[in-house]
Each structure stands twice: as structure tokens, then as C-alpha cells.
C-alpha positions in Angstrom: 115.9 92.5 155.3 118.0 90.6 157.1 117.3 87.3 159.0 116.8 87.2 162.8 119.5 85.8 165.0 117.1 83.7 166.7 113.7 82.6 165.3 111.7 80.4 167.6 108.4 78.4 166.4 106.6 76.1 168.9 108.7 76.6 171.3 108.2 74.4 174.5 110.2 73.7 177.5 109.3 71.1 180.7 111.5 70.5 183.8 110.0 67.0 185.5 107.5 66.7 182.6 106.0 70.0 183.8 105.5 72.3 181.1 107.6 75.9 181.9 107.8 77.9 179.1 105.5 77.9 175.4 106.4 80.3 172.5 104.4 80.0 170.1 106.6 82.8 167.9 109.3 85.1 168.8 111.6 86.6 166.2 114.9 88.5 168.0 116.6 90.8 165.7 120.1 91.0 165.0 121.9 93.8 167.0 118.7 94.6 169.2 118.8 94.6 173.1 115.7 92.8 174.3 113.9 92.6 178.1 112.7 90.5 179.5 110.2 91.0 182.9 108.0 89.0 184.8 107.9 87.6 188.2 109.8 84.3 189.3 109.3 81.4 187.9 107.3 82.9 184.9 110.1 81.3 182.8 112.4 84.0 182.0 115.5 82.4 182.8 114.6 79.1 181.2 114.2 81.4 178.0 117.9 82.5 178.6 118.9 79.2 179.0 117.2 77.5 175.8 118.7 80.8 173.7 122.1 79.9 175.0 121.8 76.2 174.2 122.1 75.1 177.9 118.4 73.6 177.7 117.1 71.5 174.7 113.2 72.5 173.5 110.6 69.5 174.1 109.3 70.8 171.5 109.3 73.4 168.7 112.1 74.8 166.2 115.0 76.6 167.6 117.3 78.9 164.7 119.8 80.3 165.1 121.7 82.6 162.3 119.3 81.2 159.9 120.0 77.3 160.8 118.0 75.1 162.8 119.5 74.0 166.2 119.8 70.4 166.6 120.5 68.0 169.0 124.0 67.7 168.7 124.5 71.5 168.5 123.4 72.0 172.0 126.6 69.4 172.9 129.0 71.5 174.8 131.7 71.4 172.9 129.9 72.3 169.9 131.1 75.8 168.5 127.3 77.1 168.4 128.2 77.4 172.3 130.6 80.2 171.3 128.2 82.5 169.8 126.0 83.4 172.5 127.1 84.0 176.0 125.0 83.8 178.8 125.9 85.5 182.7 123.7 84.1 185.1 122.8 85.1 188.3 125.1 84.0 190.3 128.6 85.5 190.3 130.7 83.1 190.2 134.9 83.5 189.6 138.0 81.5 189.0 140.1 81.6 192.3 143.0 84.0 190.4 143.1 87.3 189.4 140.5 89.8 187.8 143.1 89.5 184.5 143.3 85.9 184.4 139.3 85.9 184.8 138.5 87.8 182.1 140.8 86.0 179.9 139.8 82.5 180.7 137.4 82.2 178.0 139.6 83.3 175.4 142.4 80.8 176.2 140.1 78.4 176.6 139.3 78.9 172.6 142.9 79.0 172.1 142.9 82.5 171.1 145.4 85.6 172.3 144.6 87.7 175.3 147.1 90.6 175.4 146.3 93.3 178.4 145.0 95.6 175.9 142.3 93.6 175.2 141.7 92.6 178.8 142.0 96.5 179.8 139.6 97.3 177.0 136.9 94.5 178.5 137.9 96.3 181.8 137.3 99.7 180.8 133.8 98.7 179.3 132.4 97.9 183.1 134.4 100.6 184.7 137.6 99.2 185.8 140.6 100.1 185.8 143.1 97.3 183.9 146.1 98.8 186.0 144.3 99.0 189.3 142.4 95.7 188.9 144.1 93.3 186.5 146.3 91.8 189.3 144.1 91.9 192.0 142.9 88.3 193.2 139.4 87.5 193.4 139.2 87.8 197.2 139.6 91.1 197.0 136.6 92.1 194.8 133.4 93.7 196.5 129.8 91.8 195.6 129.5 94.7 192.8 133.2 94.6 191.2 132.9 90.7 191.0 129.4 90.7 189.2 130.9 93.3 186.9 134.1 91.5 186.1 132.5 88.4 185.1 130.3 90.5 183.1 134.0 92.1 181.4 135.1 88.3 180.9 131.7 87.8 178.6 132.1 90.8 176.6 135.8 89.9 175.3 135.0 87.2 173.5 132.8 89.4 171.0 129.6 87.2 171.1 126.7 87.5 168.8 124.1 86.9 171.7 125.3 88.1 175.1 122.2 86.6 177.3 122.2 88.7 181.3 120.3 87.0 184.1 119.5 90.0 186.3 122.7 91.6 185.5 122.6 94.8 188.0 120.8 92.6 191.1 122.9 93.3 194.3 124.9 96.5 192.0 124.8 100.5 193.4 124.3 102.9 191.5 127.5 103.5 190.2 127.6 99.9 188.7 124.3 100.0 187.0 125.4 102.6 185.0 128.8 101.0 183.9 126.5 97.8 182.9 124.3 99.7 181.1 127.0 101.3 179.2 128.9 98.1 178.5 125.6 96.6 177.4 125.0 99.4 175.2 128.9 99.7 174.3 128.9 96.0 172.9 125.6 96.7 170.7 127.4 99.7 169.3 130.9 98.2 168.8 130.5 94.4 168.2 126.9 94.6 166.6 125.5 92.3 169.7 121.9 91.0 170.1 121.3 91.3 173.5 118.5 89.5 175.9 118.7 90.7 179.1 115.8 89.6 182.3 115.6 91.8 185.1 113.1 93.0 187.7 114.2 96.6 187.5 111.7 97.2 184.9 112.4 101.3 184.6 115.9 100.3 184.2 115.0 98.0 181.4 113.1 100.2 179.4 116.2 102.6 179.7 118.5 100.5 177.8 116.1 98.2 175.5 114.6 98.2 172.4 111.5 96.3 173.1 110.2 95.2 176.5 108.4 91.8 176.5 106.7 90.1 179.8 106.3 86.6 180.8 103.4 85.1 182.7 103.6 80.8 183.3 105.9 80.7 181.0 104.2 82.4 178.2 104.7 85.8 176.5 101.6 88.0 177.5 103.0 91.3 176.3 
């Protein structure tokens, strides 16, 4: 059996010496899609944030692909950083066009970005490359915004993609493109994701194991 992609012992987490989040034990499979539910501020996003090395444990051990996240791995230029992805709540998109958006990140790691792989990123949220690619960011509804910067995470291939309330402000319509990208990058890519959301019915829908947070600790 393979190793977990993250394995975390001890786990703690404090904002102003306040204690927000203790895990004891949590083992996340490679290639699974886990939820995460519970109400505000019972420390679900501060669990995204530690698993995408934006937030350094007080305490506890940290792995990651079978190595032990250190200090100097949660720097931010640190290629650890590449390897899990995280889309936060708010939306929030270069001032250019959908195309250039969703292939910042890659030429920011110096790698290609030819349209087909932009249109295939696209195509996974439900957007058309030759309807959108050009268009500026101005012209994006709430939904098509929260959805392309979803597109600009899932074209650099990451082995965690981490969603913070991915389908909050989305219709219908949307929720089912990001449930199929979500799904699609599992299936392709072989993606561990972690995904918090209120929409509990829609959570269960797409993952394989539901977990819920209470001050900061998982109660079940």
C-alpha cells in the first residue's frame, strides 16, 4: 500500500496565541477527494491553509509525499509550493484576459502554455477557449470568474488541488462544471483533492469521505 500524500501527527495551529485547529491524526490518501464541513470558524480553512503550506503548524508533524515539511519548505519559493494548489474564497483575477489568467501560473514556472492546453483547462469548467480565451476580465460574470480561476489551478497538474468553498455564489449550471472538473482532475491527473464547503449534499456527491470540524477539531 501506498503512502498517503499528506500524513499529519499532532497537528496544531494558533492565530494570536489562540489555539484554532488540533489534529491529533489524519491520513489523506493519494488520489482521494476529501470534505470538509462545519460551521465558520471551526477551522476548516486554516486546515486548507496548513495543507497548502501557506500556515506553519505550532506544533505537530506535517508530511508530505512521505517527507516531513520543514520550515524552510513552507518558504515561498520553495518547489513544495508547486504541488498543492489551493483556490480560496475569494475570486480574485489578473487584470487581462481569461487566456492569460489561466496561463499565469505556468509561465510563472517557466513552462509552455499553448491554447490547447489553456482550452483543455477551459473545457474542464465549461468554457469555451474560443468564446472566452480573449475576453478581459471585466467582462466575466461572479460565476465565470470563480470558475476560471478554478481552470488556472487545474493546468498546472497539481498533486493536491485544495477548494475553499468552491461553488459559493455559483448557479446551477456552474456547480456541475466544478464538480466535473473536480472529478475530471482525479480521474486524469490522479489528484488528491480537499475541498470545504457548506453545501454538505453537494459534498457527499462528489467525495469520498466526509469529515466535520468543530473548534478546530475533527469530530466526525
Amino acid at each position: 500500500m501506498s503512502a498517503p500524500l499528506y500524513a499529519l501527527r499532532g497537528i496544531e495551529a494558533a492565530y494570536n496565541g489562540a489555539s484554532v485547529l488540533h489534529v491529533p491524526k489524519l491520513n489523506i490518501p493519494r488520489g482521494s477527494i476529501l470534505g470538509l464541513a462545519g460551521h465558520n470558524g471551526s477551522g476548516k480553512s486554516t486546515l486548507l491553509k496548513l495543507l497548502g503550506f501557506l500556515l506553519e503548524p505550532t506544533a505537530g508533524v506535517l508530511e508530505f509525499e512521505g517527507r516531513v515539511v520543514d520550515r524552510a519548505a513552507m518558504s515561498a519559493g520553495h518547489l513544495l509550493r508547486r504541488r498543492a494548489v489551493l483556490l480560496g474564497q475569494d475570486t480574485c483575477l489578473l487584470k487581462r484576459s481569461v487566456a492569460a489568467n489561466v496561463a499565469y501560473g505556468l509561465r510563472l514556472r517557466g513552462l509552455p502554455a499553448p491554447d490547447e492546453l489553456l482550452a483543455g483547462a477551459l473545457a474542464l469548467v465549461g468554457l469555451d477557449y474560443a468564446d472566452f480565451g480573449q475576453r478581459s476580465w471585466r467582462q466575466l460574470s461572479g460565476g465565470e470568474a470563480r470558475r476560471v480561476a478554478l481552470a488556472a489551478r487545474l493546468v498546472l497538474n497539481p498533486a493536491a488541488l485544495l477548494l475553499d468553498e468552491p461553488t459559493t455564489g455559483l448557479d446551477r449550471a456552474s456547480v456541475q462544471h466544478v464538480q466535473r472538473a473536480v472529478l475530471a482532475a482525479r480521474k486524469a491527473h490522479g489528484a488528491t483533492l480537499v475541498i470545504v464547503s457548506h453545501d454538505t449534499d453537494w459534498l457527499k456527491s462528489c467525495a469520498d469521505t466526509l469529515l466535520t470540524l468543530e473548534d478546530g477539531r475533527i469530530i466526525g
